[in-house]
C-alpha positions as CSV (number, residue, x, y, z in Angstrom):
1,X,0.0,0.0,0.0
2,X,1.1,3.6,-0.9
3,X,0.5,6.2,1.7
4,X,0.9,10.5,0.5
5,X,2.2,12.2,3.1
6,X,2.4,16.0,3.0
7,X,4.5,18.3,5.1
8,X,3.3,22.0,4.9
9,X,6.3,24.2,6.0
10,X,6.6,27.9,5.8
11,X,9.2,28.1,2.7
12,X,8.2,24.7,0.9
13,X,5.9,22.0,0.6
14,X,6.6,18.2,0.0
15,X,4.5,15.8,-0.5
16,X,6.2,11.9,-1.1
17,X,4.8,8.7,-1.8
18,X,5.5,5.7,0.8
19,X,5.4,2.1,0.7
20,X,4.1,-0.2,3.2
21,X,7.9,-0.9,3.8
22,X,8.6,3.1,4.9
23,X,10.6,3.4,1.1
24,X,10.3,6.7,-0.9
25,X,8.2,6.1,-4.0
26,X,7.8,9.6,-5.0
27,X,9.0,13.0,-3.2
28,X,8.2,16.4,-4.9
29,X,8.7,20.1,-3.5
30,X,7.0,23.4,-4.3
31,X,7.8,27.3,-2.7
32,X,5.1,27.4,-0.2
33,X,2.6,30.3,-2.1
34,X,2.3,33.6,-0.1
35,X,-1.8,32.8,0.7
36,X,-4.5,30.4,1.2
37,X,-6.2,29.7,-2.2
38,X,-2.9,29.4,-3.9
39,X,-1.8,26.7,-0.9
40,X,-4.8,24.4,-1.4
41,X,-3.8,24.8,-5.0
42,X,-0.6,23.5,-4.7
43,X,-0.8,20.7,-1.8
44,X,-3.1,19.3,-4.7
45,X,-0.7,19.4,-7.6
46,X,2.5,17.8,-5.3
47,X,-0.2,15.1,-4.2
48,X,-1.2,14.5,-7.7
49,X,2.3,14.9,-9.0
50,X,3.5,12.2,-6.3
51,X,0.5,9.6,-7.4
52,X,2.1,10.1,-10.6
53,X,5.7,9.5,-10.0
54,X,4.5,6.6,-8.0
55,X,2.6,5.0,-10.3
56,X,-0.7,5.1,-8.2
57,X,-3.7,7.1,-7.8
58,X,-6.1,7.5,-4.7
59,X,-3.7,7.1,-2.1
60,X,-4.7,7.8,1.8
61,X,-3.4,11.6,2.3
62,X,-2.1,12.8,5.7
63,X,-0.6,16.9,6.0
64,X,1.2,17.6,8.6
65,X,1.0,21.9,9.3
66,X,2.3,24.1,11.4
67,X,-0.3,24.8,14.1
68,X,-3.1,21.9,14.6
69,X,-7.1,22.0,13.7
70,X,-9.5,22.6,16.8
71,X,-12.1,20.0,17.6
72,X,-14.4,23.1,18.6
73,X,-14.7,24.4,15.1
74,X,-12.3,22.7,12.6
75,X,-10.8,25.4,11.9
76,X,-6.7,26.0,12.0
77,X,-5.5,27.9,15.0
78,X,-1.7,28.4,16.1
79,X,-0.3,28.6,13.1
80,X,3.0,31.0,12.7
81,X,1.3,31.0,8.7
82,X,-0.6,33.1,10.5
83,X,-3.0,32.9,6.9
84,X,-4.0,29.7,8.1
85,X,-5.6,30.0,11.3
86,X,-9.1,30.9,11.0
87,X,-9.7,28.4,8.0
88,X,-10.7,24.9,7.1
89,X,-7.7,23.8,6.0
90,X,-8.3,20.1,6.1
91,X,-11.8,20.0,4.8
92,X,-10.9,22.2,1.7
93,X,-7.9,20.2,0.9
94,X,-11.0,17.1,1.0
95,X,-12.7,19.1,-1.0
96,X,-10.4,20.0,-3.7
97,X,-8.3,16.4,-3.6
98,X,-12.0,14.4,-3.5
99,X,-10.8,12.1,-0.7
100,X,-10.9,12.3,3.2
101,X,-7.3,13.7,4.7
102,X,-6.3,13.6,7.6
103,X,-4.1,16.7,9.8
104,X,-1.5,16.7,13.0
105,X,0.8,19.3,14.1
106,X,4.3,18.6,12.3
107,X,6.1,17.9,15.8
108,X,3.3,15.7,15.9
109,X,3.9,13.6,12.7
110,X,7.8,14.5,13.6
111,X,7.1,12.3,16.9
112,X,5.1,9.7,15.0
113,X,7.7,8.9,12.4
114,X,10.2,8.1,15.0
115,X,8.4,6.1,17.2
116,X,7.7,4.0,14.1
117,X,10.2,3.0,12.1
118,X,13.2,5.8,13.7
119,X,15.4,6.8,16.5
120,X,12.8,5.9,19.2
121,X,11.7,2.5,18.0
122,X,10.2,0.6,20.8
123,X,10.0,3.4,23.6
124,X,7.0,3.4,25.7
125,X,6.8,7.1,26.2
126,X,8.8,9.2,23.3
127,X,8.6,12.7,23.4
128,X,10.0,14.7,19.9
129,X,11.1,18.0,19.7
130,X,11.3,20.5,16.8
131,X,14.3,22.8,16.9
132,X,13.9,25.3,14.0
133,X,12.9,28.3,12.9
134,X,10.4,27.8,15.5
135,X,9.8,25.0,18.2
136,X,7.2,22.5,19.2
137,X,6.5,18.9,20.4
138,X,4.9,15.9,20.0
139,X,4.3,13.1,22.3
140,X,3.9,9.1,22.0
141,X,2.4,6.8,24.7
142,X,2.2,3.2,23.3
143,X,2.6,3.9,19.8
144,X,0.0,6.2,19.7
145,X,-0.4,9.9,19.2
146,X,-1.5,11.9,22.4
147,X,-3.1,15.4,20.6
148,X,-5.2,15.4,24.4
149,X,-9.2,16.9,25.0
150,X,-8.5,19.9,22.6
151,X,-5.8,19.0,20.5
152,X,-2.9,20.6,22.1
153,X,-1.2,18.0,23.6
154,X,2.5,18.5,22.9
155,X,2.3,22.2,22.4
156,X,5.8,22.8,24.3
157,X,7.0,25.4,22.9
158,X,4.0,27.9,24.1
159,X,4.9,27.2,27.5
160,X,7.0,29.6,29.6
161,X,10.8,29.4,30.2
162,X,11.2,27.5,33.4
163,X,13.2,28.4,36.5
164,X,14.3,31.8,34.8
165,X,17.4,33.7,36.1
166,X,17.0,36.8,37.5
167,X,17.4,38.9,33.7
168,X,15.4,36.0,31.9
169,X,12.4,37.1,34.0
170,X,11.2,39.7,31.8
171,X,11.4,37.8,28.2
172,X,10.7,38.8,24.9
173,X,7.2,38.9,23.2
174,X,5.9,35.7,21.2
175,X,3.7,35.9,18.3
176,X,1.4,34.1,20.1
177,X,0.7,37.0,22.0
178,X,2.6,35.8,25.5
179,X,5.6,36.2,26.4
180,X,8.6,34.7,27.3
181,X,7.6,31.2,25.4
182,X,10.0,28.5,24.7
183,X,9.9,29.1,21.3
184,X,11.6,32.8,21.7
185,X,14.1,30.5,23.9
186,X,15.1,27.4,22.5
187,X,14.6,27.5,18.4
188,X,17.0,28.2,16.2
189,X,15.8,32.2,15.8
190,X,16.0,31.8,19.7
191,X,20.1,31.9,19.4
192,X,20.1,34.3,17.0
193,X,17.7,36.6,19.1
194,X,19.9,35.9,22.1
195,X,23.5,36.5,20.7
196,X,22.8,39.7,19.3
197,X,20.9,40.9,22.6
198,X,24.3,40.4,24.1
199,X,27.1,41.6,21.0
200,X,24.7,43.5,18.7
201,X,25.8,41.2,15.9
202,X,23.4,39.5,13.3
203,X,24.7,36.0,13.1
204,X,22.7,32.4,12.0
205,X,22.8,30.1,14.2
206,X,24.7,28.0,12.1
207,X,27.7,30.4,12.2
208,X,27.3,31.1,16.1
209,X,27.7,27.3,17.0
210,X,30.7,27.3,14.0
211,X,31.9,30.4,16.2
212,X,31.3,28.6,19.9
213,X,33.6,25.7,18.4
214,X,36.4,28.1,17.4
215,X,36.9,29.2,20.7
216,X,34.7,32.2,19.9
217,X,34.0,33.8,23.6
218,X,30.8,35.3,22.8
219,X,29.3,32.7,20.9
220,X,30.4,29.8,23.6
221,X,28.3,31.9,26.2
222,X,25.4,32.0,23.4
223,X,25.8,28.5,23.0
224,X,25.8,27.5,26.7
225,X,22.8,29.9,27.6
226,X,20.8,27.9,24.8
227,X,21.9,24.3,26.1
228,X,21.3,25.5,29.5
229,X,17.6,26.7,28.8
230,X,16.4,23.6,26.3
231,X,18.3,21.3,29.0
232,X,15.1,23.1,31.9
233,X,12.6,22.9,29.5
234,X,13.0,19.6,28.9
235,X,13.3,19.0,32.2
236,X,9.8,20.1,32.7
237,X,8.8,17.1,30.0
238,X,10.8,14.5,32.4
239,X,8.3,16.0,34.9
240,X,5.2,15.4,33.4
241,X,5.6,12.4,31.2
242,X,8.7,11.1,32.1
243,X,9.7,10.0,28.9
244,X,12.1,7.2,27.5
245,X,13.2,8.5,24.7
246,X,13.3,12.6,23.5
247,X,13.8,13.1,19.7
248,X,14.9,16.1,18.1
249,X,14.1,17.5,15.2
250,X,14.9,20.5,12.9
251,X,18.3,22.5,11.9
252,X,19.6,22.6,15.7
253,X,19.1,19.1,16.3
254,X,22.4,19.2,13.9
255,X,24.2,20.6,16.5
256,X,26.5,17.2,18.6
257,X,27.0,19.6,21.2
258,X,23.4,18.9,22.4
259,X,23.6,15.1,22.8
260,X,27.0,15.5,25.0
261,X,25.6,18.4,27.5
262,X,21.9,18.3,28.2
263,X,21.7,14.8,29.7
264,X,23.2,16.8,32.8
265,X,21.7,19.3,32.7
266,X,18.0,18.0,32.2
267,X,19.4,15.8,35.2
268,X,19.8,18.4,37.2
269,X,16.3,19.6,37.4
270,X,14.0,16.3,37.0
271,X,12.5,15.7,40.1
272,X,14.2,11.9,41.1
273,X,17.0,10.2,42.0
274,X,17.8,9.4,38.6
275,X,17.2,9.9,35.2
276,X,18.5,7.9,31.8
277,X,16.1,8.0,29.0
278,X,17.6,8.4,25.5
279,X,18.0,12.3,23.8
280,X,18.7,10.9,20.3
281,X,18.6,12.8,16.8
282,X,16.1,11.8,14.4
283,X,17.1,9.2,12.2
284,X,15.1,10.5,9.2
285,X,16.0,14.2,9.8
286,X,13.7,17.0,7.6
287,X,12.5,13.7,6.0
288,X,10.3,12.7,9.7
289,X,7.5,15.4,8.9
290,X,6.5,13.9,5.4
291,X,6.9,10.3,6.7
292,X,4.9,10.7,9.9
293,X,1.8,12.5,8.0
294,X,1.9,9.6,5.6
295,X,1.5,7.4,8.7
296,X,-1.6,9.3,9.9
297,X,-3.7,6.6,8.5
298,X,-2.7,3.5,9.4
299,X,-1.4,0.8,7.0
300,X,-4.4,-2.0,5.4
């Protein structure tokens, strides 16, 4: 059985064809349009266009999105494609495609992918982490998909920076409208945001962690602060959920500097005597999105 999957991001749009062994039929890519007619548009044309690299035509469809559909109404909310919130996204992708579809949050499908055939194979509790442009989670109890009573289950990076330091107390504004949120913290933009608040230097990450590793005093004080706040927020997760395994996901989960420091420093903040669950990369990297909405419907 071929499964589409679809992973909506905020500069492209793939949708690939999978097998019933997890192998790539199809992939194909698009520029994510600029608004909502012209994205239903083209989620149809890379699903057709996979169908027809993959020799195959009616395939299950699962989208994974930035932001998640409410139960309430249907409608998108949380989106940072702020154009999507507000809409029916998934019933006028149905519409246009002629064929049920089915949405999660892309941490979500991130989470999914890994429990099933990636880096968290066999955990009983797996939690997975985006680490982009933005930041969310998703979490896994049993091989299935915990989205909780109103479909927010995994929204991590909403919540607040935990046990701040005296000048973290007052953090910066979210898009969500809060403040202080992980996702000004702990993403990708988060480092950025951070180093120039204390050089006045516009640097990617990228080159701040190539910086950190050159001996660059500045950036290894960047680079700590960051390892030192995702380390307390996931401590907050070992809280909760106590997990087995924590997956990350997106362009920091690059960085190896994570996988030697947090253990101790998530360590240092659970609430137990002791605490050794896996903090792993994921095995199928920016390919997890597309390959978890694929497995939204389960195989026949």
């Amino acid at each position: 059985m071929i499964q589409i999957g679809v992973d909506f991001g905020g500069t492209k749009i793939e949708a690939a064809a999978i097998d019933g062994d997890g192998e790539f039929r199809a992939r194909i890519r698009a520029a994510t349009p600029a608004n909502y007619e012209a994205a239903i548009n083209t989620v149809c044309e890379l699903v057709h266009g996979a169908e027809q690299q993959a020799g195959t035509n009616n395939c299950t469809v699962g989208i994974g999105t930035p932001g998640s559909v409410s139960p309430r109404t249907g409608a998108m909310r949380n989106a940072n494609a702020v154009w999507l919130n507000g809409r029916r996204f998934r019933e006028d992708v149905s519409s246009a495609l002629g064929r049920p579809v089915r949405i999660a949050n892309d941490a979500n499908c991130l989470a999914l992918s890994e429990v099933i055939d990636g880096a968290a194979v066999g955990s009983k509790i797996a939690f997975a982490v985006i680490l982009g442009t933005g930041c969310g989670g998703g979490l896994i109890v049993h091989g299935q998909l915990v989205e909780g009573a109103h479909g927010v289950g995994g929204e991590w990076g909403h919540i607040s920076l935990p046990w701040p330091s005296h000048e973290e107390l007052d953090g910066p504004s979210c898009w969500c409208g809060q403040r202080s949120c992980l996702e000004t913290w702990v993403s990708g933009s988060g480092l950025q945001r951070d180093y120039v608040a204390h050089t006045n230097i516009q640097r990617c990450a990228e080159d701040i962690v190539e910086l950190a590793r050159a001996g660059d005093d500045a950036a290894r004080s960047a680079v700590y602060r960051y390892i030192h706040r995702l380390g307390r927020a996931l401590a907050v997760i070992g809280n909760i959920v106590d997990p087995d395994t924590i997956v990350l996901g997106g362009g920091m989960s690059n960085v190896r500097e994570l996988y030697e420091k947090l253990p101790a420093v998530v360590r240092s903040y659970v609430f137990t005597d002791s605490w050794e669950p896996r903090i792993v990369q994921a095995r199928w990297g920016d390919s997890s999105g597309v390959r978890g909405a694929a497995r939204l419907w389960p195989l026949q």
